[in-house]
C-alpha positions as a Python dict, from the first residue, in 0.01 Angstrom:
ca = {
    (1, 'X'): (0, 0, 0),
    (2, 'X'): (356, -156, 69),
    (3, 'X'): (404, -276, 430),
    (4, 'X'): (694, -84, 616),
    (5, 'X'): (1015, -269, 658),
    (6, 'X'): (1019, -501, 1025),
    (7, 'X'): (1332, -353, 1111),
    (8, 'X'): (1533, -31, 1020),
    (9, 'X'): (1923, -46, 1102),
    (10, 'X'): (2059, 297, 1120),
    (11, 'X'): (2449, 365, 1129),
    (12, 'X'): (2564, 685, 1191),
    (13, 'X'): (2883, 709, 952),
    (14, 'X'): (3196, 957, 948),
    (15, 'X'): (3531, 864, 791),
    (16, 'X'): (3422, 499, 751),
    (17, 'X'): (3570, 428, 393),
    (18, 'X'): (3745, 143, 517),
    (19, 'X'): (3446, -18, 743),
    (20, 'X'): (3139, 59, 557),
    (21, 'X'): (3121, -243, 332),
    (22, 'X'): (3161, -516, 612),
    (23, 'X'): (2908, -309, 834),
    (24, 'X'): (2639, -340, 584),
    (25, 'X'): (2722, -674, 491),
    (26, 'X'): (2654, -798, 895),
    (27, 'X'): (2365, -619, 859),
    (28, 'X'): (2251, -815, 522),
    (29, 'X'): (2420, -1151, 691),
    (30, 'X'): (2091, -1156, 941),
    (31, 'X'): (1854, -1449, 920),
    (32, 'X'): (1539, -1136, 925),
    (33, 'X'): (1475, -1117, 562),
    (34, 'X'): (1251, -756, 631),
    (35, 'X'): (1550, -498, 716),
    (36, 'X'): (1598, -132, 620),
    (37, 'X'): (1915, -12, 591),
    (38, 'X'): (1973, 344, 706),
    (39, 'X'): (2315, 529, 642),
    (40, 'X'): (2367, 895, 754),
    (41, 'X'): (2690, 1038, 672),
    (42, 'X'): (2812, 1292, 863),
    (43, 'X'): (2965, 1494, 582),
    (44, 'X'): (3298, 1281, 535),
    (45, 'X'): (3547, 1370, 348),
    (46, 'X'): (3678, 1048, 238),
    (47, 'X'): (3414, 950, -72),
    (48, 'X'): (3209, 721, 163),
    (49, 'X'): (2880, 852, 17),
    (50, 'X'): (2946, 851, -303),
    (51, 'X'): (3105, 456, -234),
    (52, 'X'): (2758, 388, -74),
    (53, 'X'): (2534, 530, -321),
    (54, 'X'): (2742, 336, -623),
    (55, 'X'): (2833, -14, -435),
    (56, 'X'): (2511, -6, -206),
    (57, 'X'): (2221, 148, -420),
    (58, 'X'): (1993, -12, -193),
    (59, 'X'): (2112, 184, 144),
    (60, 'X'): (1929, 464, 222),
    (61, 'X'): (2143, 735, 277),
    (62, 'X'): (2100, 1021, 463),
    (63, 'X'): (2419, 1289, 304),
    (64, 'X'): (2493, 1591, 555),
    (65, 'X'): (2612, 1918, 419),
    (66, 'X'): (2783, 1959, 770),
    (67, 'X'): (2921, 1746, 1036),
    (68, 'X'): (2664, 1760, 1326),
    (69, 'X'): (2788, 1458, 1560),
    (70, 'X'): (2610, 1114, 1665),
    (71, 'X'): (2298, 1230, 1816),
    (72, 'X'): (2203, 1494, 1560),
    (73, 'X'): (2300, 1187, 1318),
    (74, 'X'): (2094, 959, 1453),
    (75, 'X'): (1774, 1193, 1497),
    (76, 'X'): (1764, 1220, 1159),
    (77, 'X'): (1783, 879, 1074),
}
């Protein structure tokens, strides 16, 4: 039975585009080798999901069919 990651890093994304790739490459610059990533987008309109699914297949991603704000966000995550 695989072990559960150490860590899980959740971001709660909206309109990010433009930040998303050097947010999850901090995350991936950490010395802890056992880290989860955890993206929930928050229904942007700007093609961040579909830039996180192609360019970070690795990400979990969490896709909202409506915007429902940071604490919603991060309750599902």
């Amino acid at each position: 039975m695989p072990r559960p990651p150490l860590v899980s890093v959740c971001i709660a994304h909206y309109h990010g585009i433009d930040l998303i790739d050097a947010c999850i490459a901090s995350v991936r610059a950490q010395t802890l080798a056992d880290v989860e990533i955890i993206v929930h987008d928050d229904a942007s309109t700007d093609a961040s999901a579909a830039h996180i699914r192609t360019h970070h297949p690795d990400v979990r991603l969490i896709e909202s069919a409506e915007n429902v704000g940071f604490c919603i966000a991060n309750n599902r995550m």
